[in-house]
C-alpha positions as CSV (number, residue, x, y, z in Angstrom):
1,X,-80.3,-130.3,24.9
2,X,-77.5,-130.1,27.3
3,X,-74.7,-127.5,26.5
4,X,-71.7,-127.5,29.0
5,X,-69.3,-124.3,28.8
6,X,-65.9,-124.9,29.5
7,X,-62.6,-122.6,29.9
8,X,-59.3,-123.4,28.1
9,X,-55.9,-122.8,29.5
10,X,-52.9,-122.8,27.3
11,X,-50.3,-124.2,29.3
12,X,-48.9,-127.8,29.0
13,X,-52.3,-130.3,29.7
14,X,-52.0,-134.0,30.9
15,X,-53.3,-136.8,29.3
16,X,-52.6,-140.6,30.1
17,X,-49.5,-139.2,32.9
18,X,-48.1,-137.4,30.0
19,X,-47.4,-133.6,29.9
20,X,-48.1,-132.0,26.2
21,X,-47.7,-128.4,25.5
22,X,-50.5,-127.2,23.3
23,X,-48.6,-125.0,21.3
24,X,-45.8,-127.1,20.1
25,X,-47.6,-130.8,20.1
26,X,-47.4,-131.2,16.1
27,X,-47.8,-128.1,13.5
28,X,-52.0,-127.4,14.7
29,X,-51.9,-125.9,17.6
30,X,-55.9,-126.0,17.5
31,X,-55.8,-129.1,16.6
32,X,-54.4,-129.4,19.8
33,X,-56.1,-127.6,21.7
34,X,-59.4,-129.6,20.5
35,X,-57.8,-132.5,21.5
36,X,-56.9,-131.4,24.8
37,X,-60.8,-130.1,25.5
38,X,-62.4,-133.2,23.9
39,X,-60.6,-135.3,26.3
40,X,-62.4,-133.4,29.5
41,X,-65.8,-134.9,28.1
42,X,-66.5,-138.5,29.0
43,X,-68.8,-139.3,25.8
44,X,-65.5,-138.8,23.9
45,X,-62.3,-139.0,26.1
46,X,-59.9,-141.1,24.5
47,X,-61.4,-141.0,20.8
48,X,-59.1,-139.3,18.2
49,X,-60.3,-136.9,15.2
50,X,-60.0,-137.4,12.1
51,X,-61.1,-134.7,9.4
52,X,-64.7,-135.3,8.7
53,X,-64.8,-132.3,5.8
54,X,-64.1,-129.7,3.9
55,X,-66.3,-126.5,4.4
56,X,-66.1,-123.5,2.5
57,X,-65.5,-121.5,5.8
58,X,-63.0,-121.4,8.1
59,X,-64.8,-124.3,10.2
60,X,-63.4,-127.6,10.1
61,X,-65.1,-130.4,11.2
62,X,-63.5,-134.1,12.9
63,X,-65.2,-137.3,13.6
64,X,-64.6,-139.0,16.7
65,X,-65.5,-142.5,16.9
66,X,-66.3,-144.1,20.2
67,X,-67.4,-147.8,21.0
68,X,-70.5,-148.1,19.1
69,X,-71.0,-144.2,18.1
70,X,-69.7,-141.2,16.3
71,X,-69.0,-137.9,17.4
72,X,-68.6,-134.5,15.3
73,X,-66.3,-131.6,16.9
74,X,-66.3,-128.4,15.1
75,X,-63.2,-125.9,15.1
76,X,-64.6,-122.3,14.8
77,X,-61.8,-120.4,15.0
78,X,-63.0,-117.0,16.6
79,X,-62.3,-113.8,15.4
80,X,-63.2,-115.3,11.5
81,X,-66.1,-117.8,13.1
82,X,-68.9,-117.3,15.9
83,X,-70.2,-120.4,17.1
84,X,-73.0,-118.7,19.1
85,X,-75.6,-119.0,15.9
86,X,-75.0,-122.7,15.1
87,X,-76.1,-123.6,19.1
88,X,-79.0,-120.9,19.0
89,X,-80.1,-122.2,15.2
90,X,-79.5,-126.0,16.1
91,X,-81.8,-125.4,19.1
92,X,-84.7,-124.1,16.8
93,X,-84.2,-126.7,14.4
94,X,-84.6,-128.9,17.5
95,X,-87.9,-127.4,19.0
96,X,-89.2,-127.0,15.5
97,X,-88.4,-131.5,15.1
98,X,-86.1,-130.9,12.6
99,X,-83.3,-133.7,12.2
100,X,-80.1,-131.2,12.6
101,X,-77.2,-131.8,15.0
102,X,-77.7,-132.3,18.9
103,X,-74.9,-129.7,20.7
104,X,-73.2,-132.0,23.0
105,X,-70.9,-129.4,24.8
106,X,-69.5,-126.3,24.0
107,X,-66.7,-123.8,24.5
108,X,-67.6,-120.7,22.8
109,X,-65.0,-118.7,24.0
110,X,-62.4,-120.9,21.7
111,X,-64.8,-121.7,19.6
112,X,-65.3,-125.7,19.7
113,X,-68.6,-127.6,19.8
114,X,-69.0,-131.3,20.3
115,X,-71.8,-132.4,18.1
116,X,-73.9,-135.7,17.2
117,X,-72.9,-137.1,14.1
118,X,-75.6,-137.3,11.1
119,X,-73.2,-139.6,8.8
120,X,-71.7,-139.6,5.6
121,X,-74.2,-139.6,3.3
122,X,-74.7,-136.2,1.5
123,X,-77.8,-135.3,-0.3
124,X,-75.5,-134.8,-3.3
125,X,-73.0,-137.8,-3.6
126,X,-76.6,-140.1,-3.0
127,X,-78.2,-138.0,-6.0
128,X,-75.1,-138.1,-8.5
129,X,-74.8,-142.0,-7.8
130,X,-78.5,-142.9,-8.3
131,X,-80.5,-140.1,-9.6
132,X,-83.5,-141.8,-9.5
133,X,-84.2,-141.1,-5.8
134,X,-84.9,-137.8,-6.6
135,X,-88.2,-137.9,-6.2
136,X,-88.5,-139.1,-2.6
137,X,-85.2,-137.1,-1.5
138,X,-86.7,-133.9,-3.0
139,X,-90.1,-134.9,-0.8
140,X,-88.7,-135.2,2.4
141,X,-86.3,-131.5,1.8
142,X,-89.4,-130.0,0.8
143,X,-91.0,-131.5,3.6
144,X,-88.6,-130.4,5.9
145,X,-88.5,-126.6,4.3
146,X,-92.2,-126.4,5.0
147,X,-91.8,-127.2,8.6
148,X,-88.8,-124.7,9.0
149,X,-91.1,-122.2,7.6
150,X,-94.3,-122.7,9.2
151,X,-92.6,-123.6,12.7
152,X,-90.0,-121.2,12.9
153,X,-92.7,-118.3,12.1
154,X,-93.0,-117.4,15.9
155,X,-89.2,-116.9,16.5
156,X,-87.8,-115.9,12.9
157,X,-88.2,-112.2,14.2
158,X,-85.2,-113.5,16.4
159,X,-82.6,-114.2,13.5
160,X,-80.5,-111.3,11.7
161,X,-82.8,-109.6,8.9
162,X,-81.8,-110.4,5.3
163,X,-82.2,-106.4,4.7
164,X,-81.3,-104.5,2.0
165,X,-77.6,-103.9,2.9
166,X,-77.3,-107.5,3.5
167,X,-78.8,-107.9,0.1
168,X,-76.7,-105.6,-1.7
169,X,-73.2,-106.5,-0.3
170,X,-74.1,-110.3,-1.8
171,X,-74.6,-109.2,-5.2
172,X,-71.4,-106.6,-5.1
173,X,-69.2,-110.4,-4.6
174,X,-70.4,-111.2,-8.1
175,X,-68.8,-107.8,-10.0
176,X,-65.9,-107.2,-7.5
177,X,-64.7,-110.7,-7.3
178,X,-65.8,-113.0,-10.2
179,X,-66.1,-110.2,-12.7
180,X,-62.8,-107.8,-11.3
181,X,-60.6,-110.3,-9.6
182,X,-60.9,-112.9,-11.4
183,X,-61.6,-112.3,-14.9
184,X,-60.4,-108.6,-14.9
185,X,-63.9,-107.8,-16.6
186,X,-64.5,-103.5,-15.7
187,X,-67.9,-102.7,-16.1
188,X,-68.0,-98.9,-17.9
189,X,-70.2,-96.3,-16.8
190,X,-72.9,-97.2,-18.8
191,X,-72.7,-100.7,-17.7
192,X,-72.1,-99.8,-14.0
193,X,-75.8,-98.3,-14.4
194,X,-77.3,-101.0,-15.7
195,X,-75.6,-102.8,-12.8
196,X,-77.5,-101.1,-10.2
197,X,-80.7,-100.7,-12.4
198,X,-80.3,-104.6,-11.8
199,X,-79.6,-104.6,-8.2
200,X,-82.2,-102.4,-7.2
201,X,-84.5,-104.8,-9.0
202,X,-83.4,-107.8,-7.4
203,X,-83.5,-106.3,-4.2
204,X,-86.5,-104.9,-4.6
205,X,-88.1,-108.0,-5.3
206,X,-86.9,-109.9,-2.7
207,X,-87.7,-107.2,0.2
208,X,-91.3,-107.3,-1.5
209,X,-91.7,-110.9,-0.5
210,X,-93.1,-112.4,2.7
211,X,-90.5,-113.0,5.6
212,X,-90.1,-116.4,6.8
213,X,-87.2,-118.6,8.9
214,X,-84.4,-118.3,6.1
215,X,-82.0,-121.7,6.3
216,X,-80.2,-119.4,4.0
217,X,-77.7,-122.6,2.1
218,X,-80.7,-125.1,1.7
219,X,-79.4,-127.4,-1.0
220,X,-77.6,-130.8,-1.5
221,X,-73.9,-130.5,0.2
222,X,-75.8,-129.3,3.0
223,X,-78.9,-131.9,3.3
224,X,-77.3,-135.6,4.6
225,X,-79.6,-138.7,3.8
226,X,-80.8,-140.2,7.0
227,X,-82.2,-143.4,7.9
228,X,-84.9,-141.7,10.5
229,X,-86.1,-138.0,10.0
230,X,-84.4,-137.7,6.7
231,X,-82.7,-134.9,5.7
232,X,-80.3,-134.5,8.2
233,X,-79.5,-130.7,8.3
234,X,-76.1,-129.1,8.7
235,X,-74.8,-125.6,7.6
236,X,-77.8,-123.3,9.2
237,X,-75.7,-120.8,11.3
238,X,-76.0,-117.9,9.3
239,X,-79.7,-118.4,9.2
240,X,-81.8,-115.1,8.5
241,X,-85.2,-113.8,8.8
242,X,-85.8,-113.2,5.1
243,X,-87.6,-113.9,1.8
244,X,-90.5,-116.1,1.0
245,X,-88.6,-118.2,-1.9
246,X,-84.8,-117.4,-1.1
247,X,-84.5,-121.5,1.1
248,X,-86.6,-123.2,-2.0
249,X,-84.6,-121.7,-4.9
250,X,-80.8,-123.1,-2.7
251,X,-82.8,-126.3,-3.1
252,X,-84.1,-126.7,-6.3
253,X,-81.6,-124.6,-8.4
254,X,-78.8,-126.2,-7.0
255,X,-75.4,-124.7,-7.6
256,X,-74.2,-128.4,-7.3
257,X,-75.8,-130.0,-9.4
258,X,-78.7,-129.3,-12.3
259,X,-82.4,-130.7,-12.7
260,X,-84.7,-130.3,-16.0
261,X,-86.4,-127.0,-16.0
262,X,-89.6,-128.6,-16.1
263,X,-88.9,-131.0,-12.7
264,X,-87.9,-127.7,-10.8
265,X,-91.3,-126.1,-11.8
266,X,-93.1,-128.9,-10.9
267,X,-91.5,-129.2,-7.4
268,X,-91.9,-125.7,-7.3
269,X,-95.9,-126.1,-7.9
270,X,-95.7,-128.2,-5.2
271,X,-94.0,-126.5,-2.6
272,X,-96.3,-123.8,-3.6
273,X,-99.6,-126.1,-2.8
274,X,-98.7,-126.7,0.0
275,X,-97.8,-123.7,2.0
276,X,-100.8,-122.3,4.4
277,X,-103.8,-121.5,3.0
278,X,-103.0,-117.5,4.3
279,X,-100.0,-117.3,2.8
280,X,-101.0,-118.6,-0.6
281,X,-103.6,-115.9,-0.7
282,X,-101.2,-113.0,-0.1
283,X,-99.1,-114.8,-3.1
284,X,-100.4,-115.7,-6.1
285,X,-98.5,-118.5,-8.0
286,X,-97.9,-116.1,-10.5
287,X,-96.3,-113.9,-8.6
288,X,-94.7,-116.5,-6.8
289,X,-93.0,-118.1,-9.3
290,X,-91.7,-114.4,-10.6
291,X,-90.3,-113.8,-6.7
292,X,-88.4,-117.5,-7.3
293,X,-86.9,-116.7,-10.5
294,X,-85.6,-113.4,-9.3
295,X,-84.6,-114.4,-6.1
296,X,-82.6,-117.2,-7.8
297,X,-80.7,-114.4,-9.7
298,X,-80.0,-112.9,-6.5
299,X,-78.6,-116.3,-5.3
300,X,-76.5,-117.4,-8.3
301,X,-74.7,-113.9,-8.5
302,X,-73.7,-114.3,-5.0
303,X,-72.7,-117.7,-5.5
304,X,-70.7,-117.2,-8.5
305,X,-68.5,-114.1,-6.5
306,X,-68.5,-116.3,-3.5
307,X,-66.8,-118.7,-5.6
308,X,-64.7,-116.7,-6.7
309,X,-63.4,-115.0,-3.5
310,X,-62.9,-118.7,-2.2
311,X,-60.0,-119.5,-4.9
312,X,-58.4,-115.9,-4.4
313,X,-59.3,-115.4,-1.0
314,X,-59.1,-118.6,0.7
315,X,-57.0,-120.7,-2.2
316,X,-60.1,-123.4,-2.5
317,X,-59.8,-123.5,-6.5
318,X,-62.4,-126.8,-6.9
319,X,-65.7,-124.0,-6.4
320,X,-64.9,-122.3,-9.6
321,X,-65.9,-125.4,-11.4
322,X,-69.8,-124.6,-10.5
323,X,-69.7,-121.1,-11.8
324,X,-71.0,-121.8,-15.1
325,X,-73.6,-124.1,-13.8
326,X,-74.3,-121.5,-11.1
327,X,-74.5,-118.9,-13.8
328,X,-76.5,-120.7,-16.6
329,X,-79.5,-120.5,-14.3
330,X,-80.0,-117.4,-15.3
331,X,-78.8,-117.0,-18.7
332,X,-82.0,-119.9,-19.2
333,X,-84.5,-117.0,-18.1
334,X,-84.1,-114.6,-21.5
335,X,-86.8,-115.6,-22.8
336,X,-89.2,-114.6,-19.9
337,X,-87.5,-111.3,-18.1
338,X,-86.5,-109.3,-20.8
339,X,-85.3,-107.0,-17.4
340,X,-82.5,-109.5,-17.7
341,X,-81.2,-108.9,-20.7
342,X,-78.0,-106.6,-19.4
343,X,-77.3,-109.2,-16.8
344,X,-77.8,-112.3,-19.5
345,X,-75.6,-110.7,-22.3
346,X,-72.9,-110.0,-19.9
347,X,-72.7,-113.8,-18.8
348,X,-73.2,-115.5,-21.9
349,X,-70.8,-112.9,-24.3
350,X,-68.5,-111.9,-21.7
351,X,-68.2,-114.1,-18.6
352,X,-68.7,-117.6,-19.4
353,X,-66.5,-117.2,-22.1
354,X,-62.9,-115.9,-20.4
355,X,-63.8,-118.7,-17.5
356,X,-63.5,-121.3,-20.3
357,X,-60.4,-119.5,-21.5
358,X,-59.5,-119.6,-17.8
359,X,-60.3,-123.1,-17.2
360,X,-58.5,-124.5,-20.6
């Protein structure tokens, strides 16, 4: 993989004999300034960017088409983004043969990359349009997840832990944003200790489980259909070393979009089968299952604050339409974690109530 690192001025650049000043060509100025630095690289000089995507970040992305082939260049936009783990991740993904992005060039420093393009087609457009390629899409992620796992199991010491700070500060995004912010929902002190009765459960249960090469937002907007190696990977930079179930629960209890209960156990079985022989005997499927369904509680409480803190925060208002499907994962596990009830009867009687109010 060859990564070039080049240095940015800011004065006035030349392009074609004519003089443009970065910081008054048009209202971007890093627009401009991507411009400027994608013209120094002969795959693309010339080719012109057009937004590619939205990202719930403060990346954006542009394809560049050239003759016959399409580029991706990413804006990072340091201090709010560090490039640095997408190259180091995208090189794993590499070694491990992983279909994920190819980093072209680089400039850290201002925080563009250069990237090969994986197309259009994203695991969750493909699976809302014809829903009866789930099987075979489903194969090839789970595929791909067991290769992440068992390859990346001699450098995953490498990556950031998912520790129990880490752990903790996700699940806080749930109460202070989706619960305060939004919905102006103030747990009381009896509440607040059933809150972290819950979070130390949660936790718990996900620092109990084995640690493996954590993806850490494995699931459809993230997975691209392609024609050779599919899935196409994108998204991995904030990839940790961390629980056992935490990639396969993204996956299969999408926030995007919702399978039967009894397809997700079934590709959960599977996934389960199929994970080294070594690993299966330090977790029985019993216990496997139970680190799943917790860990998805983890996830979905994060997910729902994260939502939340994107329409306040970052005024991206379409996320808060997954909350309830993001939240009704775990309202559907009563029945089998009575642990859950404080958690379950605040979603059901409280929450998903005032966001319909909110939403009508």
């Amino acid at each position: 993989m060859g990564i070039c690192y080049l240095r940015l001025s800011f004065g006035a650049a030349r392009r074609d004999g004519e003089v443009i000043d970065r910081m008054t060509a048009g209202r971007d100025p890093r627009l401009a300034a991507l411009e400027d630095w994608l013209h120094g690289i002969e795959a693309v000089g010339g080719g012109r960017p057009v937004p590619a995507s939205e990202d719930a970040s403060f990346r954006r992305y542009f394809r560049i088409a050239r003759e016959d082939r399409s580029y991706i260049a990413m804006d990072a936009p340091p201090p709010r983004e560090d490039c640095r783990p997408f190259v180091r991740v995208a090189a794993d993904l590499a070694a491990m043969g992983l279909n994920a992005p190819r980093v072209i060039a680089a400039d850290v420093e201002q925080g563009f990359l250069l990237l090969t393009d994986l197309g259009t087609r994203r695991y969750l457009d493909v699976l809302r349009q014809t829903p009866v390629r789930a099987g075979a899409l489903y194969a090839d992620a789970l595929d791909a997840l067991a290769t992440m796992q068992a390859r990346g199991a001699s450098i995953q010491h490498e990556l950031p832990p998912y520790d129990q700070a880490l752990l903790r500060a996700e699940l806080s995004l749930f109460r202070d944003w989706l619960c305060g912010k939004h919905l102006g929902i103030e747990l009381t002190p009896a509440e607040e200790t059933c809150w972290q009765t819950l979070c130390d459960e949660l936790v718990a249960a996900a620092l109990a489980q084995p640690r493996v090469y954590v993806h850490r937002d494995y699931h459809s907007r993230n997975l691209m259909l392609t024609d050779v190696d599919n899935p196409g990977i994108l998204d991995f930079q904030d990839a940790v070393e961390g629980p056992l179930t935490y990639d396969l629960v993204s996956l299969l209890k999408d926030c995007y979009l919702r399978w039967p209960e009894e397809r997700v156990t079934g590709w959960m079985h599977g996934f389960y089968d199929r994970m080294p022989p070594a690993m299966r005997k330090r977790v029985g499927i019993d216990e496997f299952a139970r680190y799943f369904e917790l860990m998805g509680v983890q996830r979905h409480l994060k997910a729902a604050g994260i939502f939340a803190r994107l329409s306040h925060r970052d005024g991206k208002d379409a996320y808060l339409a997954d909350v309830p499907r993001t939240l009704s994962y775990i309202v559907a596990l009563a029945d089998r974690h009575p642990s859950l009830r404080f958690p379950i009867d605040l979603i059901a009687t409280r929450v998903l109530p005032k966001l319909e109010a909110c939403s009508g």
